[in-house]
N, C-alpha and C positions, 0 to 999 in steps of 0.2 A: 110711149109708142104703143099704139093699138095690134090688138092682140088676134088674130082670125082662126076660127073654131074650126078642125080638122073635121068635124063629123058632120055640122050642118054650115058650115061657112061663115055664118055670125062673127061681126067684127066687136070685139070685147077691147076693156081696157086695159092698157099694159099690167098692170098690178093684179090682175085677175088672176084665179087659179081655175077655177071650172068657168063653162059659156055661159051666156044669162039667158040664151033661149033655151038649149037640150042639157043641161046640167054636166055636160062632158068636160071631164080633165082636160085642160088646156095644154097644148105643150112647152116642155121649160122652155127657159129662155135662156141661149148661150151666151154665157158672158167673156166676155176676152179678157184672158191673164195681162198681165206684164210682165217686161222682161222679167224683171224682179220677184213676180211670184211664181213664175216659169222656175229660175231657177233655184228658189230653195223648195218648189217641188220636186224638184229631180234631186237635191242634197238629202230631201225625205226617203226620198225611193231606194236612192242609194246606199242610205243609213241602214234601212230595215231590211236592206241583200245583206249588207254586209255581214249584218248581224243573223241573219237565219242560217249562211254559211257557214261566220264562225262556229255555231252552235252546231252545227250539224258535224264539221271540221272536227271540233272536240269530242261529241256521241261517241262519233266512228271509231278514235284516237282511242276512247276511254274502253269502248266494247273491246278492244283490240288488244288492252291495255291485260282487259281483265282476266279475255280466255287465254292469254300467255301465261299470265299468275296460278289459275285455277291449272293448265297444263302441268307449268311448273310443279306445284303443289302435286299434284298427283301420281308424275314423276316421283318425287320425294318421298310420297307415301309407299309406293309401291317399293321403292328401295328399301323403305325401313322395314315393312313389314316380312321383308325377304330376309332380313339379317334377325329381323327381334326374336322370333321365336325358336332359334337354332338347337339351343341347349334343350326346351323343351320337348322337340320331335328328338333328338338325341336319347334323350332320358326315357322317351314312348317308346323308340323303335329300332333302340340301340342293344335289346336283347334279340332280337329276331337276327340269326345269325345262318346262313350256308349248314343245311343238315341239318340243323337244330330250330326247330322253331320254338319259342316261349314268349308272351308276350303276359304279363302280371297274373303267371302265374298257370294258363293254358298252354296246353298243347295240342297237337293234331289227335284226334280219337278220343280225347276226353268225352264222356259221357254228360248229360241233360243236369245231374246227381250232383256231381262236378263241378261242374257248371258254377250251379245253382250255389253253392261254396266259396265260389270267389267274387260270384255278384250275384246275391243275396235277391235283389230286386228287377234283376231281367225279366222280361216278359212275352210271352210267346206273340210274335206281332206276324204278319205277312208280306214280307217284304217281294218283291218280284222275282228276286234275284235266285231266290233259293225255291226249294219246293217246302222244306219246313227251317224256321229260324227265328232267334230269340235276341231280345233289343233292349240294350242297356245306355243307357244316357251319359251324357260328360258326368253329370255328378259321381256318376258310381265308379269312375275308372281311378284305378288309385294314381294314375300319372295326367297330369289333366292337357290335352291336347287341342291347343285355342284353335274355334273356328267350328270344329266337327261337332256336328248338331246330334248323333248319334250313333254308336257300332255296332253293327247289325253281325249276328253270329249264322253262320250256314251250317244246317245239320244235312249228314246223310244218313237213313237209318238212324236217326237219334244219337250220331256220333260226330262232334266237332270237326268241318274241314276247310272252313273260310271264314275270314273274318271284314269285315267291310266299313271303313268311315266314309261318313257324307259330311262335306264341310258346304257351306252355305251362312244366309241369314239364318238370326236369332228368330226363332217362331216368334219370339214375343213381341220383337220388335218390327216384324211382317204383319202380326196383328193390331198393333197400335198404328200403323203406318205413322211410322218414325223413318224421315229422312237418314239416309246414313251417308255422311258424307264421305267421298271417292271407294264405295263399295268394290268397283271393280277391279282400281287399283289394289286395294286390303286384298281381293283373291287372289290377281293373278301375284302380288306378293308371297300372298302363303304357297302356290302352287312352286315360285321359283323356288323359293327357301326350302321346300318340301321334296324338289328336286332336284336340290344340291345336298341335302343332306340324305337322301339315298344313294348316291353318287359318292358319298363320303363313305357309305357305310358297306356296297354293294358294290361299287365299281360301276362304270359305263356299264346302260341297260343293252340286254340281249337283243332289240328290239324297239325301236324308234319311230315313232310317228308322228313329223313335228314340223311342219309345213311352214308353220307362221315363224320357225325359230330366227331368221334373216330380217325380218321387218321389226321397224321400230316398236318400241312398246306400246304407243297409243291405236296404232293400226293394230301391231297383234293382238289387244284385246279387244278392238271393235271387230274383229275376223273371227275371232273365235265363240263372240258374244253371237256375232249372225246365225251363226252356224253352218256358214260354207264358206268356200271359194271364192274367188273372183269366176272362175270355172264352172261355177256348180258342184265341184266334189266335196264333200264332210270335212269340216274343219277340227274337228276334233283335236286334241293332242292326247297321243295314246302311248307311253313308255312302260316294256315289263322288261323285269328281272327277274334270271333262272339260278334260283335260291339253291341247289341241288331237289330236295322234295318239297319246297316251295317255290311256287309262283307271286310276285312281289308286282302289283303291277299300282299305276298312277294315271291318272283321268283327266283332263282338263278340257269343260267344254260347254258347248253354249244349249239353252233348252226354252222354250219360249220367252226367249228374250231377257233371258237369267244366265248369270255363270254359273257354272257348278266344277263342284271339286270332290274328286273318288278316289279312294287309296281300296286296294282288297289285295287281301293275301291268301291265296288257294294252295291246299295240300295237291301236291301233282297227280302222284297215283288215284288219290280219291275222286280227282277232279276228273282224270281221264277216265277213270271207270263211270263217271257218271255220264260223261259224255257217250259213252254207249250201251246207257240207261234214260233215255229219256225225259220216262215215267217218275224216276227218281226228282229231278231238276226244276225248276224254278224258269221263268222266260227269263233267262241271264244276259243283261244287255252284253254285245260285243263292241268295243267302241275301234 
């Protein structure tokens, strides 16, 4: 069947693919199915829906499958790490007592001298908190307290009257950037376990600041992780206890897109006299 060339007219022959005057593509030529190849085209079609579905069906299933596991799992860690290190914070902060403060070996007005005595290796650092204070590591403490990256000691006058842990990541392991798998759950773990066993040892805190305590555990640590509200107000979690001349207080809360966990314990009288000394103090956060 002869073939007529869309661009100059030229009738060409059927078997042609370009025109023999202007060298233009010819246009195809349709050709009619039969029933028969009709429908195992459409058995084709059908085949490869089927199959992009199922696959798709499964993905879904399997994503689905996974963040319930990982949930699960994180769930579980958090559980654990609330019960594992009970005995330890026990054995740390089982001497700090109503009236009496002693923690391995300090006490409130202990001197720099002093100090220097019971951890050898402290070092004069600048912490915010305080106006002058001095910074001893997990290794030096004789009771070793998992998780706290450092204890930070507040002088007034060069005389002992807070003592401060910061729990967080391992520097070491913020510097290698080493995945750590369900970080968030391992804090907010240490912070429950940290604050039942103040609870064990202090009674119900004097003072309660715990907004997220009703919502399930996954939302209260992405609440507390944001750093606010649904509202806009501070999400913080903020718990102290009135030791008689100690202040026992507990931290928990979100900081550019980091948990953080803060335990400090402040000599009352010291603390309020510096409160109306300024000059003496340190930009002391208030949570």
């Amino acid at each position: 069947m002869d073939r007529k060339c869309n661009a100059c007219g030229e009738i060409n022959r059927g078997d042609a693919r370009f025109c023999k005057s202007c060298g233009s593509p010819l246009p195809a030529i349709k050709v009619k199915m039969t029933q028969q190849e009709l429908a195992h085209e459409k058995q084709v079609k059908k085949f490869w829906l089927t199959l992009v579905v199922s696959f798709a069906v499964v993905a879904t299933a399997s994503v689905f499958l996974m963040n319930y596991m990982d949930r699960q799992k994180g769930l579980a860690v958090a559980k654990e790490y609330s019960e594992k290190y009970m005995n330890d914070d026990d054995m740390a902060f089982g001497t700090i007592k109503p009236g009496a403060f002693v923690f391995e070996g300090l006490i409130w007005g202990m001197g720099i001298n002093d100090i220097k005595r019971v951890y050898p290796y402290c070092t004069d650092t600048n912490d915010p908190d305080f106006k002058q204070s001095l910074m001893s590591t997990q290794h030096d403490l004789k009771t070793q307290i998992p998780h706290a990256n450092f204890m930070s000691l507040g002088l007034l006058n060069g005389k002992l009257y807070a003592l401060k842990f910061e729990f967080g990541e391992n520097e070491k392991f913020e510097s290698q950037q080493l995945k750590i798998p369900h970080k968030d759950e391992i804090m907010y773990g240490r912070f429950t376990g940290i604050y039942e066993m103040f609870r064990k040892l202090y009674g119900e805190p004097a003072f309660e600041q715990y907004p997220e305590k009703l919502m399930d555990v996954r939302t209260k640590i992405a609440t507390i992780k944001s750093g606010e509200l649904s509202d806009g107000k501070p999400s913080n979690v903020y718990l102290a206890w009135d030791l008689k001349d100690t202040k026992a207080e507990l931290a928990f809360f979100g900081y550019e897109g980091k948990l953080h966990l803060t335990i400090r314990f402040l000599s009352e009288p010291v603390w309020d006299m510096a409160n109306t000394a300024p000059a003496q103090q340190g930009n002391f956060r208030n949570f």
